[in-house]
TORRODREN-486202 format. One line per field, with one value per residue (C-alpha): residue number from 1; x, y, z. Coordinates in steps of 0.5 Angstrom, whole numbers, always signed. Layout:
BEGIN
n: (NUM, ...)
x: (X, ...)
y: (Y, ...)
z: (Z, ...)
***
This chain:
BEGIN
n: (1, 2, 3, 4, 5, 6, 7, 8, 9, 10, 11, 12, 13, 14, 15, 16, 17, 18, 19, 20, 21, 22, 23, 24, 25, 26, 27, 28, 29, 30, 31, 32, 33, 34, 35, 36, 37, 38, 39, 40, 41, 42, 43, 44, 45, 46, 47, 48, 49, 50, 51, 52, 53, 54, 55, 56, 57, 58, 59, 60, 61, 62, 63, 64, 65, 66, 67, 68, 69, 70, 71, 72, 73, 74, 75, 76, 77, 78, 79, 80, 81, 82, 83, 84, 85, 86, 87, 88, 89, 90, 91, 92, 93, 94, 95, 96, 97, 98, 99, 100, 101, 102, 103, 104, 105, 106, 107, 108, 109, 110, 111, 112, 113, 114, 115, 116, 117, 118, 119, 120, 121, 122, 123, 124, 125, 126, 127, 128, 129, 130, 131, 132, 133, 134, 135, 136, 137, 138, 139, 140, 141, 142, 143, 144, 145, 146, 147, 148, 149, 150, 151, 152, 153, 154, 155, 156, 157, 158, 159, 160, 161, 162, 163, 164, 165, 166, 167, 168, 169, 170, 171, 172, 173, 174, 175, 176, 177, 178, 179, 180, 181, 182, 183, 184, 185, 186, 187, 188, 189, 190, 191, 192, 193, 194, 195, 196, 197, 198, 199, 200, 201, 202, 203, 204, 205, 206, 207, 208, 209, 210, 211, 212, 213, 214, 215, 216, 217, 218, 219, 220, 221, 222, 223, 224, 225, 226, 227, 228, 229, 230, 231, 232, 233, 234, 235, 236, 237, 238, 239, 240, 241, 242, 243, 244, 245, 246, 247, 248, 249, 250, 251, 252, 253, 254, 255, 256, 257, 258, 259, 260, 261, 262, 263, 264, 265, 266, 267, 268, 269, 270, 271, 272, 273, 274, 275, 276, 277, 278, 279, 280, 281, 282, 283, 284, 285, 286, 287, 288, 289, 290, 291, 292, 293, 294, 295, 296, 297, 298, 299, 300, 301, 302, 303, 304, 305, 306, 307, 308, 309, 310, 311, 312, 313, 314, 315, 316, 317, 318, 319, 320, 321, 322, 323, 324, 325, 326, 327, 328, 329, 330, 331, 332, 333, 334, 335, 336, 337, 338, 339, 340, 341, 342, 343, 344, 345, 346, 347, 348, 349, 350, 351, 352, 353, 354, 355, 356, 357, 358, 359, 360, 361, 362, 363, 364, 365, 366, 367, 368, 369, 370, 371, 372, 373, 374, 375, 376, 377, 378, 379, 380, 381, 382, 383, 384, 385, 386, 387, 388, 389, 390, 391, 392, 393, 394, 395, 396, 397, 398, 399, 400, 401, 402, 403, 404, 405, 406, 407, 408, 409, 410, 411, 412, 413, 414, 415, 416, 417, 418, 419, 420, 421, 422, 423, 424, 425, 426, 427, 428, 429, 430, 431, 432, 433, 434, 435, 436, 437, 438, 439, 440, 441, 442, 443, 444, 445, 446, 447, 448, 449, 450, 451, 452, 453, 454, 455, 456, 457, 458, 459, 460, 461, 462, 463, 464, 465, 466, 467, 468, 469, 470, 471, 472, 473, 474, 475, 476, 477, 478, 479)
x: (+27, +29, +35, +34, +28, +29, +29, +22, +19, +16, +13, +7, +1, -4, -9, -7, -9, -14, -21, -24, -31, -36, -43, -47, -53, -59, -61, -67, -63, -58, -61, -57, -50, -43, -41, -34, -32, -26, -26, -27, -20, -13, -8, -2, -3, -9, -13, -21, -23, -30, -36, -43, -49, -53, -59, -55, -53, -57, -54, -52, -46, -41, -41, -35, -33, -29, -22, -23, -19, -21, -17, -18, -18, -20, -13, -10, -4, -7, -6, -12, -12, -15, -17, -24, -26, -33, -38, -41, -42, -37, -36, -36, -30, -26, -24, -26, -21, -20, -14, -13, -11, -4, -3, -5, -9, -5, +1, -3, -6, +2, +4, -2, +0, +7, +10, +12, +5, +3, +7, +5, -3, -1, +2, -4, -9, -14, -15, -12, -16, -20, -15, -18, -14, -19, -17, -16, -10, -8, -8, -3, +2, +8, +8, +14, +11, +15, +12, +5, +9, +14, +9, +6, +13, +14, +7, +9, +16, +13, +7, +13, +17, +11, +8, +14, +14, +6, +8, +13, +8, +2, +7, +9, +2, +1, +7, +3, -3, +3, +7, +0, +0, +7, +6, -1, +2, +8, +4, +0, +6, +9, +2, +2, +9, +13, +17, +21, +20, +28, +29, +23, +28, +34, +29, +26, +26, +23, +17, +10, +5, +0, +5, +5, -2, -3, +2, -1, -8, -4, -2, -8, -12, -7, -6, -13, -14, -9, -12, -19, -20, -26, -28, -30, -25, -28, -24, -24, -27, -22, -21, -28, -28, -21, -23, -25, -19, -13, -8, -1, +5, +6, +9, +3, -4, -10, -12, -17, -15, -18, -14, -8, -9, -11, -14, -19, -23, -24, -26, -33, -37, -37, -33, -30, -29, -23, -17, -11, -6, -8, -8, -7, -13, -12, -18, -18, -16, -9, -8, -3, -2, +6, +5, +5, +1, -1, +2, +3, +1, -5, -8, -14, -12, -17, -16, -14, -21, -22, -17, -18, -26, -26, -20, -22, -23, -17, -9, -6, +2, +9, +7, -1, -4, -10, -14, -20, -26, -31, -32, -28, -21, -24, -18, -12, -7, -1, +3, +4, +13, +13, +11, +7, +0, -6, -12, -16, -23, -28, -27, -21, -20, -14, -11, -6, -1, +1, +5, +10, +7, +9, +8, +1, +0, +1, -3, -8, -7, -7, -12, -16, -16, -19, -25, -27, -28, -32, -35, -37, -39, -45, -47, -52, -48, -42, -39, -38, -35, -36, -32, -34, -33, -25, -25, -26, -22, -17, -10, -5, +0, +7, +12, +15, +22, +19, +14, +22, +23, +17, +18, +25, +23, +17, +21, +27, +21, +17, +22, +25, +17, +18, +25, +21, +15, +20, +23, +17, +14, +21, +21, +15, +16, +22, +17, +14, +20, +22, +15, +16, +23, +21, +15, +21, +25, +20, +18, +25, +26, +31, +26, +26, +30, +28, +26, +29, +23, +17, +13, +16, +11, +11, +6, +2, +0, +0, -6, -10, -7, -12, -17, -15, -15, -19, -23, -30, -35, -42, -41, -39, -32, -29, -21)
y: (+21, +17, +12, +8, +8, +10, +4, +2, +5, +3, +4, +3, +7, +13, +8, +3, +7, +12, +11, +16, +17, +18, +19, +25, +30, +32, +39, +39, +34, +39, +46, +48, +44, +48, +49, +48, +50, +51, +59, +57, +55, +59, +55, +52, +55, +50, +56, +55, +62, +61, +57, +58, +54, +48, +52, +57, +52, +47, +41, +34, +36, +31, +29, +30, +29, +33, +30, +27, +31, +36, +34, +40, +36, +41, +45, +41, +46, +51, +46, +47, +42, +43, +39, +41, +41, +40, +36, +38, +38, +41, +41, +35, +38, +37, +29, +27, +23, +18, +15, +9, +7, +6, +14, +19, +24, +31, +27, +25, +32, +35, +30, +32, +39, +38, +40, +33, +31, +38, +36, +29, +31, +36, +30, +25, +32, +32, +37, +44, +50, +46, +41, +35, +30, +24, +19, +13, +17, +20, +13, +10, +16, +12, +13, +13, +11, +12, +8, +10, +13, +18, +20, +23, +26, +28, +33, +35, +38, +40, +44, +48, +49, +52, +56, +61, +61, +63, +68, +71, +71, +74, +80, +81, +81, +87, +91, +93, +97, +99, +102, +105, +109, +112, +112, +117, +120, +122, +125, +129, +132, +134, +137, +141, +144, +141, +137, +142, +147, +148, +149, +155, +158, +157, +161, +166, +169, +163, +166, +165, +160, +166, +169, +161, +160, +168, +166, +158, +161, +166, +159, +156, +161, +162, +154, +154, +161, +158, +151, +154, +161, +162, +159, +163, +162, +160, +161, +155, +155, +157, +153, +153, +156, +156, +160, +153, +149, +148, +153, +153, +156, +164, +162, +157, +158, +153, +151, +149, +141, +144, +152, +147, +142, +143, +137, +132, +129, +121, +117, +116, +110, +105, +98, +97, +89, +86, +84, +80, +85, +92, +98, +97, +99, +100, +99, +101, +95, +96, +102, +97, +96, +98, +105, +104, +101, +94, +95, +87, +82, +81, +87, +88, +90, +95, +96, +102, +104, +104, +107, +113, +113, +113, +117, +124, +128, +124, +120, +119, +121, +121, +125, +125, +122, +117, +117, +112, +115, +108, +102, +99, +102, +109, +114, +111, +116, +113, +118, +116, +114, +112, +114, +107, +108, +106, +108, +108, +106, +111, +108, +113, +119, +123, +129, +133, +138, +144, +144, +138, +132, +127, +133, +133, +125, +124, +129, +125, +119, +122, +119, +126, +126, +119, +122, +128, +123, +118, +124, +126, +119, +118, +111, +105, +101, +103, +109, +114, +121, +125, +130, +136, +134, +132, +139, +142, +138, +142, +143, +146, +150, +150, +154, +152, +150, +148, +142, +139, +139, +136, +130, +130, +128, +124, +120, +118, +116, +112, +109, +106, +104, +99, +96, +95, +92, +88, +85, +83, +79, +76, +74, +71, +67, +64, +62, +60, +56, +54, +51, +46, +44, +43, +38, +35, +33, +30, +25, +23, +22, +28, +32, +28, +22, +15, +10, +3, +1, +4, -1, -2, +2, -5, -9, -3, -5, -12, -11, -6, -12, -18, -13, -14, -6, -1, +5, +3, +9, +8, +12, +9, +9, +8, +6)
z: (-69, -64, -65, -59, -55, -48, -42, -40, -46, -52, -60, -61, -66, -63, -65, -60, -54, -57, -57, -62, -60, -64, -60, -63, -61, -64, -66, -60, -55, -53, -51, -45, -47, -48, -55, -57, -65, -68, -67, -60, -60, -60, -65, -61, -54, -53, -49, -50, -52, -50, -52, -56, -52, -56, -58, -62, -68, -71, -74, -71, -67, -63, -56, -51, -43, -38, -40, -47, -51, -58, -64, -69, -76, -81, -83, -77, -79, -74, -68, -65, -59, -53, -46, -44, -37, -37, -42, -48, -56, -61, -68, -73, -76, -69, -67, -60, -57, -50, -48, -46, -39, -41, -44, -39, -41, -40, -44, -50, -50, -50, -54, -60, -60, -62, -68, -70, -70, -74, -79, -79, -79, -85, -89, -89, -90, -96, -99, -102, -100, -94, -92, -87, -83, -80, -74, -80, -82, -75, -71, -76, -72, -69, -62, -57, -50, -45, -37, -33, -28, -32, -37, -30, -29, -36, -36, -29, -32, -37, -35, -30, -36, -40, -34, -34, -42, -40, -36, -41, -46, -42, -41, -49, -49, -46, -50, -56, -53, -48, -54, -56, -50, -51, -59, -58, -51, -56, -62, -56, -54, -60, -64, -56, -58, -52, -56, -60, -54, -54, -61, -61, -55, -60, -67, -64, -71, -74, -78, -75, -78, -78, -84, -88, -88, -90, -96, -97, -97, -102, -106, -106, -110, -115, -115, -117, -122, -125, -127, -127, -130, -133, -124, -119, -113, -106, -100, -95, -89, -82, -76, -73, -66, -65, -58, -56, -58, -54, -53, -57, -57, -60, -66, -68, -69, -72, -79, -82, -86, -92, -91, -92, -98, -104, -105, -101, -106, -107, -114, -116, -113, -117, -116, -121, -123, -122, -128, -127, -129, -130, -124, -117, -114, -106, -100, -93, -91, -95, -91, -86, -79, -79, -82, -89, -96, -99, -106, -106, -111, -107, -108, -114, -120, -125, -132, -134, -137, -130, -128, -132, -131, -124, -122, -126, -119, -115, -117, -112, -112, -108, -102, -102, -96, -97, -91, -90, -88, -88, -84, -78, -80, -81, -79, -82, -85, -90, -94, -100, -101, -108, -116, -117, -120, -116, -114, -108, -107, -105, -97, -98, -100, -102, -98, -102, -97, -98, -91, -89, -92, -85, -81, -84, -84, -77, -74, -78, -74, -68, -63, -62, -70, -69, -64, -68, -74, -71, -67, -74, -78, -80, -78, -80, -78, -82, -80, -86, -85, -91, -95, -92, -85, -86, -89, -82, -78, -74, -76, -71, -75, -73, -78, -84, -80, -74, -78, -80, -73, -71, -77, -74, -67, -68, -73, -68, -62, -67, -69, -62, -61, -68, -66, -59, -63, -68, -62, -58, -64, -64, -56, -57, -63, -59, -54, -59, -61, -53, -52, -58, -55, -49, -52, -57, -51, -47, -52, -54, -46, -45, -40, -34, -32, -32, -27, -27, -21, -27, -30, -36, -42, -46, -40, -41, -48, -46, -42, -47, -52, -49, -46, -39, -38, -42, -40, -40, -44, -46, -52, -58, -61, -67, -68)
***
């Protein structure tokens, strides 16, 4: 709050030097008019991220010009604010706003983005899950004016300001999909052998992976006649065509996803009701961005009826992998680090490993892996990969030692790529932070000097006050 106004400047409220437009379009005036929508503006950067056209939605919608300013009132805390510079129609869930001929338009857009006003629409919103402000509340917003003449000075230094903070922000744009290509670039190299090249040099006795499948084929079967006697034993498939596959150091050789576990298997299909306290019951969409899985409160709950229905074929346990197998996220792998209980719905499915559980998990997270998944989906519309195509994915075997080292290596450079993305995402919300400082400063009067010579703010409102200087718009208004 600003104790003392600025020389030249004045209060006043937003519905003092705002018109709030109210004119609407008819479904059938409209076929070819730009659209803007709520989802066709990014929160707090005011960037228009596209458009529909008129003759793709159907009921009455607002008009707007070049110039007017689009006020998102439907969740206002999301700031989605923008100033078009073209005519057409919009949401009726967005105000369409014309300043006065005694704001300028670029500082009436700033100054709506600012946090204070944020914070100002949030408290006078109705509403819980849908909250909504309206022109009535927003218009009683007090407003700081400063001169004509310095509101042109405040919006040119503040557009200096924030094009260099643009500039910053567009290049930490580009850091994750950077970060991806040496993430994946990484994973290549390893699972190729050229990471832990040195260490074979240095273990010319290590036993070969050719010995560790023959010994984990060996505990595969006695696993299996232990738990099912009476059961004829089938071994798993080898590696298809591993002629055809790359070449890998002598001490390597390729398996088989199934020779290497001795569990692939998913839960019945039926989706079990949800209940308040019971079983956490994980989807693909819990298998996170960061490398790890959701066990939040947010996660659905099963009874343990459910729980125990569902689960005969597979529950999973500390060092299981959960790997989803349908829809959009299809090719996730997470280890499992903990000893809760839970359960995954059948868009995942449970791997349990007989080698090195991380070593196992990322090669499963590979890009190559990726594509043989998608490869091997089946698609109307949603990919499916079944059981038995992920039991034939390749695996390429390094012996029992090597896999640690393997682990060891791939954990320091994974962990140096989450620093650089923890420390990007806080460069960015200090952008984020710089940007509303720059705004505070230039509505309190720090931003740029005054000029004794301006035409004071308050003769400005007199004009607005006895209707000798306001914008002429055909359009009907409100407020």
């Amino acid at each position: 709050m600003i104790e003392e106004l600025p020389e030249g400047w004045a209060l006043t409220t937003l519905r003092e030097i705002v018109r709030n437009l109210t004119q609407k379009s008819e479904p059938r005036e409209r076929d070819e008019s730009l659209y803007i929508g709520l989802e066709h503006i990014e929160g707090h950067s005011s960037r228009i991220l596209g458009h529909g056209l008129g003759k793709e939605v159907r009921s009455v919608k607002s008009v707007f010009r070049s110039g007017d300013i689009l006020y998102g009132k439907l969740r206002p805390y999301l700031n989605k604010v923008c100033r078009p510079e073209f005519d057409g129609i919009c949401s009726t869930d967005i105000l369409v706003l014309q300043p006065s001929n005694a704001i300028e338009p670029g500082y009436l857009h700033r100054l709506l983005t600012s946090q204070s006003v944020v914070e100002f629409s949030v408290a006078n919103s109705n509403g819980i899950n849908l909250p909504r402000t309206s022109f009535e509340s927003l218009s009683e917003l007090e407003v700081f004016l400063p001169p004509l003449a310095e509101q042109r000075r405040i919006v040119a230094k503040i557009e200096e300001l924030t094009a260099r903070s643009r500039a910053a922000r567009a290049a930490l744009a580009d850091v994750p999909t950077l970060l991806e290509q040496f993430r994946q670039s990484v994973l290549a190299s390893a699972f190729r052998g050229d990471l832990t090249a040195d260490w074979r040099a240095k273990h010319l006795d290590t036993e070969p992976a050719s010995v560790l499948l023959a010994r984990i084929r060996a505990e595969r079967r006695k696993q299996f006649e232990a738990k099912y006697p009476k059961k004829k034993y089938i071994q798993p498939e080898p590696v298809e065509n591993d002629d055809e596959l790359p070449e890998l150091p002598d001490s390597w050789c390729w398996a088989s996803l199934d020779e290497v576990t001795s569990l692939i298997a998913d839960i019945d299909h039926k989706m079990p009701k949800a209940v308040d306290d019971g079983v956490l019951f994980l989807s693909a969409k819990d298998l996170l961005n960061d490398g790890t899985l959701n066990f939040t409160d947010k996660v659905k709950r099963i009874s343990e009826e459910d729980y125990e229905r569902l689960s005969r074929k597979a529950k999973p346990t500390r060092g299981d992998i959960i790997y989803s197998r349908i829809g959009a996220r299809l090719g996730k792998a997470r280890l499992v680090e903990t000893n809760l209980r839970f359960l995954v719905s059948d868009s995942c499915c449970t791997i349990r490993p007989l080698v090195d559980g991380v070593f196992l998990a990322l090669h499963l997270d590979r890009e190559e892996t990726l594509r043989r998944a998608i490869g091997d989906s089946q698609s109307i519309g949603v990919p499916d990969l079944g059981l038995d195509r992920i039991k034939e994915f390749s695996v390429p075997l390094c012996p029992e030692m090597e896999q640690k080292e393997v682990v060891r290596v791939l954990g320091a450079a994974l962990s140096a790529v989450r620093k650089i993305e923890s420390q990007a995402r806080e460069w960015a919300s200090a952008l984020d932070q710089l940007d509303q400082s720059i705004l505070a400063k230039a509505f309190r009067g720090e931003l740029v000097p005054q000029d004794p010579t301006d035409e004071p703010a308050s003769a400005l409102l007199e004009r607005i006050r006895s209707g000798q200087s306001e914008r002429k718009d055909p359009r009907e208004v409100t407020g």
